[in-house]
N, C-alpha and C positions, 0 to 999 in steps of 0.2 A: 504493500500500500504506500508505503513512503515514496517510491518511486514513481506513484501515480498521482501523488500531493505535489512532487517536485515538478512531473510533468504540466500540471495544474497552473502551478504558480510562475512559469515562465512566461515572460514578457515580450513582447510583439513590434517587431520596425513598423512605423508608418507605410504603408504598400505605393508602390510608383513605378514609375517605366521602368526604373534601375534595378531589375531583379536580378538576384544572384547567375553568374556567369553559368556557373553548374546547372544549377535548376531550369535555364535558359535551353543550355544543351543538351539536356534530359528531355525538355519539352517537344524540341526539334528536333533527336533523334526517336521518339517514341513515335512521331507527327510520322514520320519520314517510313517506322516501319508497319505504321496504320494504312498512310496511302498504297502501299506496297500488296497489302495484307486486304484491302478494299476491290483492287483491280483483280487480285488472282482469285476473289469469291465471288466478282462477276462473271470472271471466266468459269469457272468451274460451275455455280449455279446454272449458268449461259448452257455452255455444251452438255451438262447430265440432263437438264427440266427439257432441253427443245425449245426454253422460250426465254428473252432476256429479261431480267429484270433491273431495271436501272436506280434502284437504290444504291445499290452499294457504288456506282458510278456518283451519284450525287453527295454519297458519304467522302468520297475520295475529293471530291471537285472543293467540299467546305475545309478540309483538314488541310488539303495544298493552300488555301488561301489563309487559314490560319497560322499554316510556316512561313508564306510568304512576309507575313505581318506580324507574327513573332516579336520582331526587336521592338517595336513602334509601341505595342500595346501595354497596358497597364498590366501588372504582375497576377492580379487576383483575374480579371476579365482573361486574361492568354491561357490560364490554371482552368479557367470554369469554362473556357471554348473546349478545353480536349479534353475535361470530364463530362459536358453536354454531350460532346460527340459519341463517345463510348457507354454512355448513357443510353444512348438514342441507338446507337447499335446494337447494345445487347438484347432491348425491348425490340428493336425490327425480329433480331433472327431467331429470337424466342417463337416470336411471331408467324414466322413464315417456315422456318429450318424444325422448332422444336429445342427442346435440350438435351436431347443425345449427342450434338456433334461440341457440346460445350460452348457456346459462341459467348455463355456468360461469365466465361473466365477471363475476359478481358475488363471485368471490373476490379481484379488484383492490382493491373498498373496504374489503376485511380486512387486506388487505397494508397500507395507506396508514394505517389506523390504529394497525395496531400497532405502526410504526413512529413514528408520534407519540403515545404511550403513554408519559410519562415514567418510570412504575411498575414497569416492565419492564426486567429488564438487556437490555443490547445480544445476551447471545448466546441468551438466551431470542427476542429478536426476528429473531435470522438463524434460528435452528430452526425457530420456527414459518411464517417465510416458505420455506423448504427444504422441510418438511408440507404446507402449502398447496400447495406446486410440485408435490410428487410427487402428491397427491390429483387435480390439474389431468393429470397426464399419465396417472394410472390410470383417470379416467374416459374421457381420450381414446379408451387404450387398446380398455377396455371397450366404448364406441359403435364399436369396431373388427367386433367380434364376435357384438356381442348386439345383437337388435333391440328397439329401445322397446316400449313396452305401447301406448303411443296414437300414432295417425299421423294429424297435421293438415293439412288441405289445405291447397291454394296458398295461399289469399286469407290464411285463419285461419298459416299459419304466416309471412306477410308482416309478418303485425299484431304476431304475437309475435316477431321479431326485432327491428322498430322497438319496442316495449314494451322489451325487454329494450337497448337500446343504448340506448332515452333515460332508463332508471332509470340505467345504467353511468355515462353523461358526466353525467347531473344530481347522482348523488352524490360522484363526481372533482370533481365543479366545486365542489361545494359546500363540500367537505371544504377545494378548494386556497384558495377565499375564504376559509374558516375560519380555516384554519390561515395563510396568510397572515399574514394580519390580525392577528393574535395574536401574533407573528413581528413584525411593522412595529411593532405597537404598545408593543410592549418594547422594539424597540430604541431608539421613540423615546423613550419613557419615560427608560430610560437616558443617552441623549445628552444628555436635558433635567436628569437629576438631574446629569449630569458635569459640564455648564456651569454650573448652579448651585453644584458643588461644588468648581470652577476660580473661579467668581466670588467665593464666599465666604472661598477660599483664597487670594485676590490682594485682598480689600478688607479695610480695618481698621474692627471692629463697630463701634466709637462713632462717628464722622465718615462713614463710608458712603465717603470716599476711597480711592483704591489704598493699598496698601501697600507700603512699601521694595522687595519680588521686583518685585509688579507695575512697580511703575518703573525699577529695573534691566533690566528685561525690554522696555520701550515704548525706553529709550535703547541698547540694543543691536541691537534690531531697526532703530532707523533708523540705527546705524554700518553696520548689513551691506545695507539697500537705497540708504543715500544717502552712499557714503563718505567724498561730497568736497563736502556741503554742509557746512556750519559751522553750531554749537550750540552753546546757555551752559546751565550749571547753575546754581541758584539753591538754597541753603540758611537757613531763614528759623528763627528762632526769637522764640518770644512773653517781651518784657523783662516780669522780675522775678514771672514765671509762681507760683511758690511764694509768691509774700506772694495771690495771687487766691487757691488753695485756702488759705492759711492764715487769713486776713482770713473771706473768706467760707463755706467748705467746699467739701471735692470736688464736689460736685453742684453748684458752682459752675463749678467749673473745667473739669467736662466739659460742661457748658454754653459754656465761652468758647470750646472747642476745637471744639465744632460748629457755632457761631457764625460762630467763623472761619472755617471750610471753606466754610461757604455763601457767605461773602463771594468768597473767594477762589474758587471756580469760576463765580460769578457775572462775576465780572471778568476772566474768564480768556480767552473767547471765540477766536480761532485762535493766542494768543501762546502759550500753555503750555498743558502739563497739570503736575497739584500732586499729591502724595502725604504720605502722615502718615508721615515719616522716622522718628518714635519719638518717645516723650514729649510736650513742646511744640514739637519741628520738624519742618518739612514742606520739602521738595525739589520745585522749579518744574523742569521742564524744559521750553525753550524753542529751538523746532527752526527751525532758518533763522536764529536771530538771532546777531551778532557781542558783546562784552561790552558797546560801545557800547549798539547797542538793547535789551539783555538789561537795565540799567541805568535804560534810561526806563520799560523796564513796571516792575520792581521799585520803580524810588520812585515812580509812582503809585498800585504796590499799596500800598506804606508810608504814602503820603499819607491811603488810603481807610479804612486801617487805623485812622488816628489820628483820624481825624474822627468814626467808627462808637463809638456809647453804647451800651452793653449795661444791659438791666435782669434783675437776679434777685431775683427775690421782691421783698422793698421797696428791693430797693440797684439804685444805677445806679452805671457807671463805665466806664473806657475804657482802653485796651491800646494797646502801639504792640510793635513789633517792629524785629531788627536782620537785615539780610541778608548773605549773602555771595556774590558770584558769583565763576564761573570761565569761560573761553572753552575751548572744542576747542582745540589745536593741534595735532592730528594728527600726535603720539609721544606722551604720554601714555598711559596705560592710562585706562577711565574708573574706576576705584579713586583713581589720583591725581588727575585731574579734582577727583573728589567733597571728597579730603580737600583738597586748595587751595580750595575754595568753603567747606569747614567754616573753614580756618585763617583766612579773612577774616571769617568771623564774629565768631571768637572775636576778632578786632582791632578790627571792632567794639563789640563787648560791653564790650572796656578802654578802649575811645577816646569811650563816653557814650551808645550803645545809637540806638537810634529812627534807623535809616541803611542805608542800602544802601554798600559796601564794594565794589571790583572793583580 
């Protein structure tokens, strides 16, 4: 029942020319295997009876001009032209064929559409699938009682049951690729704009780096897969950051910072991964390693640092940086982790900068 509450309670687009592309080409291929499905039960009613009957000629003649005008029409009026029409079909050949040769199963591709019909409220589409139902059982009924106007022989009614059950599964089929597809391809849509907007929301725009969450987020996931490995953090700031934007201008300095991030992922390869902690600092996190080895990659990142000449515009010049690491010792929280790798910083920064600290 919950699912038939939810169905209930869903909400309905304004209806207008601009129906769904899908439901458009659903419309127009089902049109397409109606006229199709129309001429060959001329023909075959034609040459079995000895006499023609031009309904189904006049069924084909309203369903071509309903494809033809397809795009132009209103979304609800185009839906209820090719449920009229199958409507009105299934009533003729009750009428004249009977219900042996099933002509009333071409109310199935009315159901299936209306049902994916976003234009439509939900209990508009339990009514008319209720309508459809009871018109399906009144003509039963009726083939109960009354006998057809034409009666085809074996061969001629063999032909038109296989006619009528391959137009049924080719337009269920066609509808269920349609609609499918349409279905898959949003969703994928979605998942693709969700990762995009997971990646956008965990990367900092100028450097193309993670950001602070995203890295909180890589060193907690490996406390709760690896709980009893050992890991250092690393907190790194670029020395005397404000005289680079002062000296040369911001466009300067967000130059030095993406500068630096290329250096630093360049060099990064399975010791760490680096994030832009904020401002001019970036946080190493380096999984496996003790403070010990935490220490040798850090001053050879410091070393590469100091060696690397940046040029902007007609200036060249060069940066160094102060680090501060911290080891796991599994009671800390990683909060206090982080601030014992900040506090050595800052001991760096008073004790003459350009150093790694542990």
């Amino acid at each position: 029942m919950k699912f038939l509450l939810e169905f209930l309670r869903q909400k309905t687009p304004k209806p207008g020319a601009d129906m769904p592309a899908y439901f458009r080409k659903a419309l127009a291929v089902n049109e397409k295997v109606l006229a199709v499905y129309f001429l060959c039960c001329f023909a075959l009613v034609g040459f079995s009876a000895r006499r023609w009957e031009w309904a189904p000629v006049a069924f084909f003649a309203v369903t071509v001009l309903c494809l033809l005008n397809g795009k132009s029409m209103n979304v609800r009026f185009s839906a209820a032209s090719y449920a009229l029409i199958n409507v009105l079909w299934c009533v003729w050949f009750n009428v004249y064929l009977g219900w042996t040769y099933s002509g009333h199963l071409l109310l199935l591709p009315v159901v299936m559409l209306i049902f994916f019909n976003i234009y439509d409220p939900p209990w508009f589409k339990i009514l008319a699938c209720v309508a459809l139902f009871c018109l399906r059982m009144a003509l039963f009924y009726r083939s109960l009682y009354i006998v057809p106007l034409y009666h085809l022989g074996q061969g001629a009614g063999i032909l038109l049951q296989t006619i009528n059950s391959v137009t049924l599964f080719a337009m269920l089929a066609l509808d269920a690729i349609l609609f499918s597809s349409s279905i898959q391809d949003t969703e994928r849509k979605l998942r693709l704009d969700n990762q995009e907007l997971h990646k956008e929301a965990d990367t900092d725009p100028l450097t193309q780096l993670p950001n602070r969450r995203a890295m909180i987020d890589t060193i907690e996931r490996f406390q709760k897969t690896s709980p009893s490995e050992p890991f250092s953090v690393a907190i790194a700031d670029i020395d005397f950051f404000k005289k680079v934007n002062d000296t040369y201008g911001h466009n300067c300095g967000d130059y030095t910072l993406k500068t630096l991030s290329d250096l630093f992922l360049r060099a990064a390869g399975t010791n760490y991964s680096v994030c832009r902690w904020g401002g001019e600092e970036f946080c190493f996190f380096l999984p496996g390693k003790n403070i010990d080895e935490a220490w040798n990659v850090m001053f050879d990142v410091c070393n590469a640092v100091r060696k690397m000449r940046l040029h902007f515009e007609e200036h060249e010049f060069s940066i160094t940086i102060t680090v501060g690491i911290e080891e796991n010792d599994y009671r800390s929280s990683m909060e206090e982790i982080l601030n014992q790798a900040d506090k050595k910083l800052y001991l760096g920064k008073i004790s003459g900068r350009d150093r790694v600290v542990m």
